[in-house]
PyMOL Python script that loads the backbone (N, CA, C, O; Angstrom):
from pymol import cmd

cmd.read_pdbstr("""\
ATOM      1  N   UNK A   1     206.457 198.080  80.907  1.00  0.00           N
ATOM      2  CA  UNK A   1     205.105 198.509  80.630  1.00  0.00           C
ATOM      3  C   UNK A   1     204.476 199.100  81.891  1.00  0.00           C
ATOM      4  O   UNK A   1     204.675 198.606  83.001  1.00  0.00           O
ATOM      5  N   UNK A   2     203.763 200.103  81.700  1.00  0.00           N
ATOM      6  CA  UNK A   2     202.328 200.620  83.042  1.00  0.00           C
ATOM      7  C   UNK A   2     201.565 199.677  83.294  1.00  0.00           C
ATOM      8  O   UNK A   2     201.034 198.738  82.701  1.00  0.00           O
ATOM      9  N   UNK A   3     201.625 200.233  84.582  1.00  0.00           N
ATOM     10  CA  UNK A   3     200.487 198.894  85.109  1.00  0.00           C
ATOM     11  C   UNK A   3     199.109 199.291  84.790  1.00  0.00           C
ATOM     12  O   UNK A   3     198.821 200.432  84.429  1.00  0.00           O
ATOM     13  N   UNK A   4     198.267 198.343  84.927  1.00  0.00           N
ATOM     14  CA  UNK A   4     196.563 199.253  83.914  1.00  0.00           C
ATOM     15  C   UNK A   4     195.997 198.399  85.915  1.00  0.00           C
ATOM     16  O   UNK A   4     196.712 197.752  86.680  1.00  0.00           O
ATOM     17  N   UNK A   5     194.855 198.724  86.043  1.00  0.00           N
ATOM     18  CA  UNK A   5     194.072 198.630  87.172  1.00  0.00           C
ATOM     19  C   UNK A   5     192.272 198.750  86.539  1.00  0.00           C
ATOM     20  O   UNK A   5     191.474 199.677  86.402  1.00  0.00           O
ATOM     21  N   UNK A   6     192.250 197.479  86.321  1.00  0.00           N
ATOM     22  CA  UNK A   6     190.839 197.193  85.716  1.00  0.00           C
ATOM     23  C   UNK A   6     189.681 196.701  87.024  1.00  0.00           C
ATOM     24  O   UNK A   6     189.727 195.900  87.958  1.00  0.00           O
ATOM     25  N   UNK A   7     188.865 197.484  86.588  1.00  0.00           N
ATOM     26  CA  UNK A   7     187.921 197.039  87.582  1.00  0.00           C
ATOM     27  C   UNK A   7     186.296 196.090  87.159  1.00  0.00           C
ATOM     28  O   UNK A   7     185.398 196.455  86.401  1.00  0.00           O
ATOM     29  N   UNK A   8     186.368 195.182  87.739  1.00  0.00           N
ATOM     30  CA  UNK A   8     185.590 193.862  87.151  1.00  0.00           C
ATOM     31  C   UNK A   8     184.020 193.857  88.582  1.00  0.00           C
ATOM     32  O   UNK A   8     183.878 194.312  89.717  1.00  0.00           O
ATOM     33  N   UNK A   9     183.387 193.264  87.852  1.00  0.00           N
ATOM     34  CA  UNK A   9     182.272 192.667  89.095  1.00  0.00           C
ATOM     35  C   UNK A   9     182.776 191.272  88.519  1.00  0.00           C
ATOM     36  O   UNK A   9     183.642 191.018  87.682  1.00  0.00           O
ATOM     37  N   UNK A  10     181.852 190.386  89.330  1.00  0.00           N
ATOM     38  CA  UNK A  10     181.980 188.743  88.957  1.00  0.00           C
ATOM     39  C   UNK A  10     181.546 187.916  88.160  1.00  0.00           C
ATOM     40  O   UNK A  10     181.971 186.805  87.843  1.00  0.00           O
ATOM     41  N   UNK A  11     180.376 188.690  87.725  1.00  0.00           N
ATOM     42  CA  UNK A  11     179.577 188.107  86.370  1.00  0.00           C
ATOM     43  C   UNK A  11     180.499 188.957  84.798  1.00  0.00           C
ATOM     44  O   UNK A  11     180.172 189.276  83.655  1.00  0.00           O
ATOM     45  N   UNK A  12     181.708 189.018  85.620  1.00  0.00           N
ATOM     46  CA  UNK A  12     182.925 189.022  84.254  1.00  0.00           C
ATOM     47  C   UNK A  12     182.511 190.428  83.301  1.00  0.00           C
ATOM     48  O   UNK A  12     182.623 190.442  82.075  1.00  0.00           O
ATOM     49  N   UNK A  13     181.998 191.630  84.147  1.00  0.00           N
ATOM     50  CA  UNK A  13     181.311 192.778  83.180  1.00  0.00           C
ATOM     51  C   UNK A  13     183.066 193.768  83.369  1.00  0.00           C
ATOM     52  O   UNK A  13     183.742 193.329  84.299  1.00  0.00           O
ATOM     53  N   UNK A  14     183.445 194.466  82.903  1.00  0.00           N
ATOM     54  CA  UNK A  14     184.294 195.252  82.988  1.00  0.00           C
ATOM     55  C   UNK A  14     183.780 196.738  83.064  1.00  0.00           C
ATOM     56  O   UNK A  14     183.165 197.366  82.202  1.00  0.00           O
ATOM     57  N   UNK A  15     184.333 197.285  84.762  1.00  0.00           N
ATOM     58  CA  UNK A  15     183.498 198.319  84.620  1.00  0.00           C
ATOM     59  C   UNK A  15     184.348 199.889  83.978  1.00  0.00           C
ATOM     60  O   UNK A  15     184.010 201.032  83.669  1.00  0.00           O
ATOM     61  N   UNK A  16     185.852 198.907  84.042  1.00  0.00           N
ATOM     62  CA  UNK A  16     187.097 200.584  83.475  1.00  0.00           C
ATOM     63  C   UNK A  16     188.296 199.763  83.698  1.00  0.00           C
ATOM     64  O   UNK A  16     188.548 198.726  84.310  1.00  0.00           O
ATOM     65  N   UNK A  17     189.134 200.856  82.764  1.00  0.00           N
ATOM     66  CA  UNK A  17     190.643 200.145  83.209  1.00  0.00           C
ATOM     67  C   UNK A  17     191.227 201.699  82.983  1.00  0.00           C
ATOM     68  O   UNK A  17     191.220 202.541  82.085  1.00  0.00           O
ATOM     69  N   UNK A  18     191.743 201.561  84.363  1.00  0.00           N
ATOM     70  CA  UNK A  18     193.110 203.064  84.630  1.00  0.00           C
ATOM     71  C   UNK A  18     194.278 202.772  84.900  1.00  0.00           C
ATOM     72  O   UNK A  18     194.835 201.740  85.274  1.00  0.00           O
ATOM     73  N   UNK A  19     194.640 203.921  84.645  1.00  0.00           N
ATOM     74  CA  UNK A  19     196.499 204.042  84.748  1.00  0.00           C
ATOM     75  C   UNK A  19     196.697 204.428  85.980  1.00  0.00           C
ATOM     76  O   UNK A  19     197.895 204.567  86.226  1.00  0.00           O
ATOM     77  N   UNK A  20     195.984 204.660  86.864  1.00  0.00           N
ATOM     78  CA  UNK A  20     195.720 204.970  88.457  1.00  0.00           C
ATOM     79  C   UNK A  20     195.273 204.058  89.423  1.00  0.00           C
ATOM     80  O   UNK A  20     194.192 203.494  89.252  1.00  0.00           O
ATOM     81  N   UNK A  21     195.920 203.848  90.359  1.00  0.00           N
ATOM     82  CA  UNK A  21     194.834 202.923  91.401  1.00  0.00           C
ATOM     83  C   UNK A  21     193.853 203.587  92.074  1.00  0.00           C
ATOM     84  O   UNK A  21     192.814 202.992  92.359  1.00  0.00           O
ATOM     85  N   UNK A  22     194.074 205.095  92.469  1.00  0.00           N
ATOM     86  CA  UNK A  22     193.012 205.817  92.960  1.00  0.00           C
ATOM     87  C   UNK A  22     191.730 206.026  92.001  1.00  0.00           C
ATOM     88  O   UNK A  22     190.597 206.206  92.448  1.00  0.00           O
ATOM     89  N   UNK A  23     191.959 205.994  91.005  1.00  0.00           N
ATOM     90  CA  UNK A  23     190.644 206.188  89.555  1.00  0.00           C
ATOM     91  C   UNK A  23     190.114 204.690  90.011  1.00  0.00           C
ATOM     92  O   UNK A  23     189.064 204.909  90.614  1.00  0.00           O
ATOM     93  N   UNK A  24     190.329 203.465  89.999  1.00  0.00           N
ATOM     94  CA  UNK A  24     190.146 202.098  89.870  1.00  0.00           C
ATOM     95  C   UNK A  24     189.311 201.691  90.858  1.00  0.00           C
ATOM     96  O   UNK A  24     188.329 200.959  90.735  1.00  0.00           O
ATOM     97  N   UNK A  25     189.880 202.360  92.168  1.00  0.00           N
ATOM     98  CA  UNK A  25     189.189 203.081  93.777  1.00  0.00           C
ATOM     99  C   UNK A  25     187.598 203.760  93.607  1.00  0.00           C
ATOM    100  O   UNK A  25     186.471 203.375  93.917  1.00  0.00           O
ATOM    101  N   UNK A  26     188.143 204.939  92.965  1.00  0.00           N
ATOM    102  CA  UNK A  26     186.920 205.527  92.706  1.00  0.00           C
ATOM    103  C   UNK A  26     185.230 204.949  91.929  1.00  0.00           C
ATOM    104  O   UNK A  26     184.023 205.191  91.959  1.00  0.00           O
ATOM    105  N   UNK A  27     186.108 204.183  91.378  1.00  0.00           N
ATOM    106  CA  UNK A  27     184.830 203.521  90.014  1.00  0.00           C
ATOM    107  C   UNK A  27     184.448 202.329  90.905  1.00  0.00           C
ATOM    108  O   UNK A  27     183.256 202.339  91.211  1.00  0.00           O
ATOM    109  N   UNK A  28     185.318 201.078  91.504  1.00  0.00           N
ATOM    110  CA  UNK A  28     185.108 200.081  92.354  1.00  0.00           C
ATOM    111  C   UNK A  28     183.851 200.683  93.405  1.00  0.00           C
ATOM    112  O   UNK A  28     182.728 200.192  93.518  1.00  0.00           O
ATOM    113  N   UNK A  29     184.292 201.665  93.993  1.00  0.00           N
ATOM    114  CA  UNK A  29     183.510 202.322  94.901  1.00  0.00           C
ATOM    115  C   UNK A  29     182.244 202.510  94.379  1.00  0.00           C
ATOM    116  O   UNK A  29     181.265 201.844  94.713  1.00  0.00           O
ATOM    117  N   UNK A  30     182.243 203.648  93.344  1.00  0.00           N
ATOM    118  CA  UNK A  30     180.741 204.277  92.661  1.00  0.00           C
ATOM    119  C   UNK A  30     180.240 202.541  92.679  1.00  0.00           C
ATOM    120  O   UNK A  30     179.480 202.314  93.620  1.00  0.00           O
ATOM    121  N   UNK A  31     180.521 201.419  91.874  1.00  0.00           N
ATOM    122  CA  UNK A  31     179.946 200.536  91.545  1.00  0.00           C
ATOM    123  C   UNK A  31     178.893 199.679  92.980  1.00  0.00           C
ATOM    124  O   UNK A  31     177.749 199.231  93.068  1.00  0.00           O
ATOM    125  N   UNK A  32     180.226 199.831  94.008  1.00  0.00           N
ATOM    126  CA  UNK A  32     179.662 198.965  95.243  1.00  0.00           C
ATOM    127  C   UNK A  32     178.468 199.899  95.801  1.00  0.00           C
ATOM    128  O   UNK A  32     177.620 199.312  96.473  1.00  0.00           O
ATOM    129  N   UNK A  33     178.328 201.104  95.626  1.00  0.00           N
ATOM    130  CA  UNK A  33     177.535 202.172  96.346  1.00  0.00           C
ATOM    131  C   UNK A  33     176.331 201.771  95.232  1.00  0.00           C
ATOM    132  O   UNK A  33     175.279 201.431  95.774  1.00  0.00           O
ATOM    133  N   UNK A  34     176.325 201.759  93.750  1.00  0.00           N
ATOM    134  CA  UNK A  34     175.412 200.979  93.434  1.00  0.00           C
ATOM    135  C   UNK A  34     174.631 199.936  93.626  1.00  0.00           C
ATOM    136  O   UNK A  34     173.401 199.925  93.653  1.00  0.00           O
ATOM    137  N   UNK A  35     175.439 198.970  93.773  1.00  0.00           N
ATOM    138  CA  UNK A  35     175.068 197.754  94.150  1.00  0.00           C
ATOM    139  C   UNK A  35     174.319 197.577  95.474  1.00  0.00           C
ATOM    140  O   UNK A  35     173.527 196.660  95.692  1.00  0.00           O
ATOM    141  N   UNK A  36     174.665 198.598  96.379  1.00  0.00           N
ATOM    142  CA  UNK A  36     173.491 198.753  98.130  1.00  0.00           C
ATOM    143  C   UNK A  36     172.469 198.815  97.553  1.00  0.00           C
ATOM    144  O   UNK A  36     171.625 197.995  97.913  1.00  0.00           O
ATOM    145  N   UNK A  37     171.965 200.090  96.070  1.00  0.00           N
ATOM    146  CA  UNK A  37     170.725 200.523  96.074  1.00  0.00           C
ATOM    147  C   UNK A  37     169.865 199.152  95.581  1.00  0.00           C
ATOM    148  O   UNK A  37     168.724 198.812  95.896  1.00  0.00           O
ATOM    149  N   UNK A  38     170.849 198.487  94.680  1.00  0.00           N
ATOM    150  CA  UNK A  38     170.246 197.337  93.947  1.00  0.00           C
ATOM    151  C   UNK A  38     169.939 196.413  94.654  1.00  0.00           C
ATOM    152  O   UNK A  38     168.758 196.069  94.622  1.00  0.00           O
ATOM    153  N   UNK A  39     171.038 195.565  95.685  1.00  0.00           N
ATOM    154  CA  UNK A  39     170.799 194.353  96.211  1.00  0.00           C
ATOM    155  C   UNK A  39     170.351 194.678  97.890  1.00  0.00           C
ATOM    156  O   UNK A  39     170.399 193.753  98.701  1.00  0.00           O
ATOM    157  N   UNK A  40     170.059 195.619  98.176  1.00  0.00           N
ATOM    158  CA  UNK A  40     169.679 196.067  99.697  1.00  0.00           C
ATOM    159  C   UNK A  40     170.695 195.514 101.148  1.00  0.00           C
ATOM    160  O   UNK A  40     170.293 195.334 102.297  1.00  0.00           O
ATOM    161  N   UNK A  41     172.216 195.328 100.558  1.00  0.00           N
ATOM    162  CA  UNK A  41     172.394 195.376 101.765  1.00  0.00           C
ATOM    163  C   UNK A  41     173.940 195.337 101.759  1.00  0.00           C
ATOM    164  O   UNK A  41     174.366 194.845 100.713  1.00  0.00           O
ATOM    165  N   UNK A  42     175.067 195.782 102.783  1.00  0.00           N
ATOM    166  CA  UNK A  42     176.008 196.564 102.928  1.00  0.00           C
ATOM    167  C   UNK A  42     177.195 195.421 102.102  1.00  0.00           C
ATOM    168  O   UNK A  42     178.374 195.769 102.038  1.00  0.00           O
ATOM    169  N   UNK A  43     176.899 194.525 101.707  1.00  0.00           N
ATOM    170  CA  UNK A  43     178.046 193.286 100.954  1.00  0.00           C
ATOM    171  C   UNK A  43     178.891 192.726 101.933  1.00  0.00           C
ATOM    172  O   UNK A  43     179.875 192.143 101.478  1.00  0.00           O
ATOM    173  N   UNK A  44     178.737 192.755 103.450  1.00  0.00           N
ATOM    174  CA  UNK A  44     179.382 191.790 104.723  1.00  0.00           C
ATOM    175  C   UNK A  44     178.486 191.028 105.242  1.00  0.00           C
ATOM    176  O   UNK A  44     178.777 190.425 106.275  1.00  0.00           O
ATOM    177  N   UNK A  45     177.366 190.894 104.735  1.00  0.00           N
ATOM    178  CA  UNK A  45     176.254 189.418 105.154  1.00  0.00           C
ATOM    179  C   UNK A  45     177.025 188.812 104.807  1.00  0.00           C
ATOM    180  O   UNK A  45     177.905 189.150 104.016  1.00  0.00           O
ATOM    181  N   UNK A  46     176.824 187.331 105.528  1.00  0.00           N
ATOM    182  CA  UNK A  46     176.953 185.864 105.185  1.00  0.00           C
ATOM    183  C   UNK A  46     175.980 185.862 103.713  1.00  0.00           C
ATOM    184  O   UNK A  46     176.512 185.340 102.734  1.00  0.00           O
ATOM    185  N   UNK A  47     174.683 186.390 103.560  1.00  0.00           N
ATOM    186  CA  UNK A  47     173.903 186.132 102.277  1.00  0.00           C
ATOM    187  C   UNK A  47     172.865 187.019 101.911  1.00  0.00           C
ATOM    188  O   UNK A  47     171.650 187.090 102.096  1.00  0.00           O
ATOM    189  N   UNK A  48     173.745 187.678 101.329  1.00  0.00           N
ATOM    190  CA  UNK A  48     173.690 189.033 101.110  1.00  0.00           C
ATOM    191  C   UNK A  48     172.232 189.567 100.324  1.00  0.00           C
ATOM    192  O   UNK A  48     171.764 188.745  99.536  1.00  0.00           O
ATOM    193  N   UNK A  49     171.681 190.522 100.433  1.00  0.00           N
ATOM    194  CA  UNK A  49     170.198 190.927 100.021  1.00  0.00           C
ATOM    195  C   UNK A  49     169.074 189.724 100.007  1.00  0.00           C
ATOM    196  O   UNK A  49     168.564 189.142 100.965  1.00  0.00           O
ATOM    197  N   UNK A  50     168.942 189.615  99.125  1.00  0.00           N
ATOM    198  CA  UNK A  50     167.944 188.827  98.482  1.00  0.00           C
ATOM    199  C   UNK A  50     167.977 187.087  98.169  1.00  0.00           C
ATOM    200  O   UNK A  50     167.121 186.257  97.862  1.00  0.00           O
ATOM    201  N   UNK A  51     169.900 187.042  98.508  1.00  0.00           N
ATOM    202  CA  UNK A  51     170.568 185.749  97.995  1.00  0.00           C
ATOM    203  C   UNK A  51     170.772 185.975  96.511  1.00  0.00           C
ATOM    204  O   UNK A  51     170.922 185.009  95.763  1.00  0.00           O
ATOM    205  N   UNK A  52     170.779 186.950  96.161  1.00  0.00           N
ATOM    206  CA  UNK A  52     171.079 187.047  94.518  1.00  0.00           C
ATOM    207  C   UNK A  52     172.707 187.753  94.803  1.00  0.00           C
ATOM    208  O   UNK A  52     173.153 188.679  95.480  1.00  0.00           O
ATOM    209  N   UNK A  53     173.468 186.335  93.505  1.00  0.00           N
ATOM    210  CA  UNK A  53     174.932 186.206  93.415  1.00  0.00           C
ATOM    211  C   UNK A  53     175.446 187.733  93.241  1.00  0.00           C
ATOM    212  O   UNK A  53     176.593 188.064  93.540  1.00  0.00           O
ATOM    213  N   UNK A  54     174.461 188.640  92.721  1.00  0.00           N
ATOM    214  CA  UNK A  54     175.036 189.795  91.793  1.00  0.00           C
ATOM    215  C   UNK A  54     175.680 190.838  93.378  1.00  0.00           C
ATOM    216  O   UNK A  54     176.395 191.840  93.388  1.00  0.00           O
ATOM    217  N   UNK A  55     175.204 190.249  94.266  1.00  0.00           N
ATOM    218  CA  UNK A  55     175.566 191.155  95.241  1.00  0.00           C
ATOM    219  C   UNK A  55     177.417 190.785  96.160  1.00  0.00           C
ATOM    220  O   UNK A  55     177.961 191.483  97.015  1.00  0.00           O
ATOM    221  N   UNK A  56     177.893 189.553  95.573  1.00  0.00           N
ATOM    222  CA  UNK A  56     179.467 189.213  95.547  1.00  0.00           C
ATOM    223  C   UNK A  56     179.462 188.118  96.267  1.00  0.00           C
ATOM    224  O   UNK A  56     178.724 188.168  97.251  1.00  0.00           O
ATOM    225  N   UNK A  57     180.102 187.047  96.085  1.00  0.00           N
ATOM    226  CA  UNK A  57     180.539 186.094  96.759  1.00  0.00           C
ATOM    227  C   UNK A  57     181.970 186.134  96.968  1.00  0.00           C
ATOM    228  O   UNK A  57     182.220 185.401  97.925  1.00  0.00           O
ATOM    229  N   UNK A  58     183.147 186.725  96.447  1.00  0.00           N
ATOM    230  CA  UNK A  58     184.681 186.830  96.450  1.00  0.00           C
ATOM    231  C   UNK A  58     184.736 188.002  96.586  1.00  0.00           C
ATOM    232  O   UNK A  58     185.923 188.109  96.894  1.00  0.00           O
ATOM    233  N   UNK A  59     184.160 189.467  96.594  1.00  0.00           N
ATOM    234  CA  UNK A  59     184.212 190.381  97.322  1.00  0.00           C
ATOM    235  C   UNK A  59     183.025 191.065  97.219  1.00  0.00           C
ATOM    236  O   UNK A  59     182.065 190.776  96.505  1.00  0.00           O
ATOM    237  N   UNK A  60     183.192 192.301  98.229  1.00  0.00           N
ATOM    238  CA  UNK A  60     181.835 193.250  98.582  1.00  0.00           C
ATOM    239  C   UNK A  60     181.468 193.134  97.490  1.00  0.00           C
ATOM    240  O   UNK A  60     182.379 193.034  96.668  1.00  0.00           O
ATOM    241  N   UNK A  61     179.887 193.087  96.887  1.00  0.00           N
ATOM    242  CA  UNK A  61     179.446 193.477  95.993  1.00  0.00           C
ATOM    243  C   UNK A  61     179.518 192.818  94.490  1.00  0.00           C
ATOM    244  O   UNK A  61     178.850 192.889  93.458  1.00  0.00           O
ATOM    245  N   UNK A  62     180.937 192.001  95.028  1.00  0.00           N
ATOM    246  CA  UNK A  62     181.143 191.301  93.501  1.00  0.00           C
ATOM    247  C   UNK A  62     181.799 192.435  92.869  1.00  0.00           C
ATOM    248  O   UNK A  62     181.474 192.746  91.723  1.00  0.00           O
ATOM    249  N   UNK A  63     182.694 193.087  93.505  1.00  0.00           N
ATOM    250  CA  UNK A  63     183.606 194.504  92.679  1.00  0.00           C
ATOM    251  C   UNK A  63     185.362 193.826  93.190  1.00  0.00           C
ATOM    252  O   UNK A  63     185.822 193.175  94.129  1.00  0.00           O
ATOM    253  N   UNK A  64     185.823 194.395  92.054  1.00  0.00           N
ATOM    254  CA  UNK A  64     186.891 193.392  92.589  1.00  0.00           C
ATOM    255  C   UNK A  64     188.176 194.776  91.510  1.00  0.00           C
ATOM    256  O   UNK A  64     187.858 195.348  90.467  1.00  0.00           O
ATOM    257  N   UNK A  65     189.247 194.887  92.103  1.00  0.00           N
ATOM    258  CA  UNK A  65     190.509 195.441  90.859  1.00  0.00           C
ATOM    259  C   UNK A  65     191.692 194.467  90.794  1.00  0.00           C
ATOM    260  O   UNK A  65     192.268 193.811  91.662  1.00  0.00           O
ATOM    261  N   UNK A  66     191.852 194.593  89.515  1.00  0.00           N
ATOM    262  CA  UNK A  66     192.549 193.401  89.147  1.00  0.00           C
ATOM    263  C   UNK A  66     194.245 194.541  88.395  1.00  0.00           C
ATOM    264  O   UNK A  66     194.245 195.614  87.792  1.00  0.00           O
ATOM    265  N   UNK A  67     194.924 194.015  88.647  1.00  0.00           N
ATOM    266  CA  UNK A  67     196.533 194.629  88.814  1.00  0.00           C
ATOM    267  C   UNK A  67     196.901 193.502  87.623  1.00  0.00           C
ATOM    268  O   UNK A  67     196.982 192.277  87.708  1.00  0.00           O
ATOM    269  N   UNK A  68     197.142 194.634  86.189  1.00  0.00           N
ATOM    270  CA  UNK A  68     197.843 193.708  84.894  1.00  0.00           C
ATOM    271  C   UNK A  68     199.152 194.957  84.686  1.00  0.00           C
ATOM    272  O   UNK A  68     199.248 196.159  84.931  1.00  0.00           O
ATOM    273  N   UNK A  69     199.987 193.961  84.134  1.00  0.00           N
ATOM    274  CA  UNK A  69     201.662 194.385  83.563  1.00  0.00           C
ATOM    275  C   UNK A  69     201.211 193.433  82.645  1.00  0.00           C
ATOM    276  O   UNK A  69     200.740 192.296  82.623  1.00  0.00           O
ATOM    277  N   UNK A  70     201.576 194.446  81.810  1.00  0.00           N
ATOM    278  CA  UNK A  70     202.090 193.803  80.297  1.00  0.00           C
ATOM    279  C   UNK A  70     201.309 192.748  80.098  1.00  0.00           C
ATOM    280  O   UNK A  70     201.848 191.683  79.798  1.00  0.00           O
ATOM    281  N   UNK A  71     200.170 192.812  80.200  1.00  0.00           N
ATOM    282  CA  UNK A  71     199.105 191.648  79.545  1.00  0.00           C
ATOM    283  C   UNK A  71     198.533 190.543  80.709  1.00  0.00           C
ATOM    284  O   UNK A  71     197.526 189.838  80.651  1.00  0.00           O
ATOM    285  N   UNK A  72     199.279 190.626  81.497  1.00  0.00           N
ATOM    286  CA  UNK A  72     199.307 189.438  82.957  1.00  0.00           C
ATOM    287  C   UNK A  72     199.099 190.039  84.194  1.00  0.00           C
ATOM    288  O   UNK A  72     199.714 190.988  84.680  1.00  0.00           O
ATOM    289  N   UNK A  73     197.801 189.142  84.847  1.00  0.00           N
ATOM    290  CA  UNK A  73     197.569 189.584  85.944  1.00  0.00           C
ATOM    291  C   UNK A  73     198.776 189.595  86.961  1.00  0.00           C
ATOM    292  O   UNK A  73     199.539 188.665  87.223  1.00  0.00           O
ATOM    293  N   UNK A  74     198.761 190.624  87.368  1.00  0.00           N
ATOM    294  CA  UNK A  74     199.807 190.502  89.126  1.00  0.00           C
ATOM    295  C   UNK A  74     199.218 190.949  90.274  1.00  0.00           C
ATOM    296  O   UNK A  74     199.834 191.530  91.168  1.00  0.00           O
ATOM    297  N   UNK A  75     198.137 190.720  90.285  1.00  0.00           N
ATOM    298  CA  UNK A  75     197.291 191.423  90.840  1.00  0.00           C
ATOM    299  C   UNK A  75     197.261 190.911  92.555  1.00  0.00           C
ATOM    300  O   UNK A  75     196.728 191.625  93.404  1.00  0.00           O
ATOM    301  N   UNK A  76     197.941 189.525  92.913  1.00  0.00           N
ATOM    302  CA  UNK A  76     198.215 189.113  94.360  1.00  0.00           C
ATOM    303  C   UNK A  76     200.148 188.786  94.119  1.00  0.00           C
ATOM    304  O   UNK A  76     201.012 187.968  94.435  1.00  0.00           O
ATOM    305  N   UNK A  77     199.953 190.229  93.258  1.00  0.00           N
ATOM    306  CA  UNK A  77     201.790 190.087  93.513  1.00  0.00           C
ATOM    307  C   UNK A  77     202.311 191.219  93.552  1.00  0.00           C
ATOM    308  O   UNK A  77     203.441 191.436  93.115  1.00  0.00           O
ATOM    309  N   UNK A  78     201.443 192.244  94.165  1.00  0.00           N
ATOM    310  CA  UNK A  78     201.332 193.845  95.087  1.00  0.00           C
ATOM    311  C   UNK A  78     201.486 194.262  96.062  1.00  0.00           C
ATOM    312  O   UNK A  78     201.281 195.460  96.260  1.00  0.00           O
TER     313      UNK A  78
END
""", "prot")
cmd.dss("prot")
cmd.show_as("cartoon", "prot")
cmd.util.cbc("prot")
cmd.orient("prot")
């Protein structure tokens, strides 16, 4: 099977899933460049904008790509 490259924030929203890692790149990105305007600040604070979660605790922004085969994450097996 193709590998799919879904791109998630942390409050579990799905923002795309590609057949590309550079597309997965691109959208992760647009999302985190969102997220500056929203939460005011670059997602490498210790506590980030406002202290509101939406801005990531497990990565920048709370944007994250997740690496599935055939139904199953492999995503820290890349």
């Amino acid at each position: 099977m193709a590998l799919e490259y879904r791109v998630w924030n942390e409050n579990g929203d799905l923002f795309g899933v590609h057949r590309k890692p550079e597309r997965a790149e691109e959208t992760a990105e647009k999302a985190r460049q969102d997220c500056v305007r929203y939460c005011e600040t670059d997602g490498e604070e210790e506590n980030p904008g406002r202290g509101d979660f939406r801005c990531g605790v497990l990565s920048p922004h709370g944007i994250s790509i997740q690496v599935v085969d055939g139904g199953y994450d492999v995503t820290n097996h890349h």
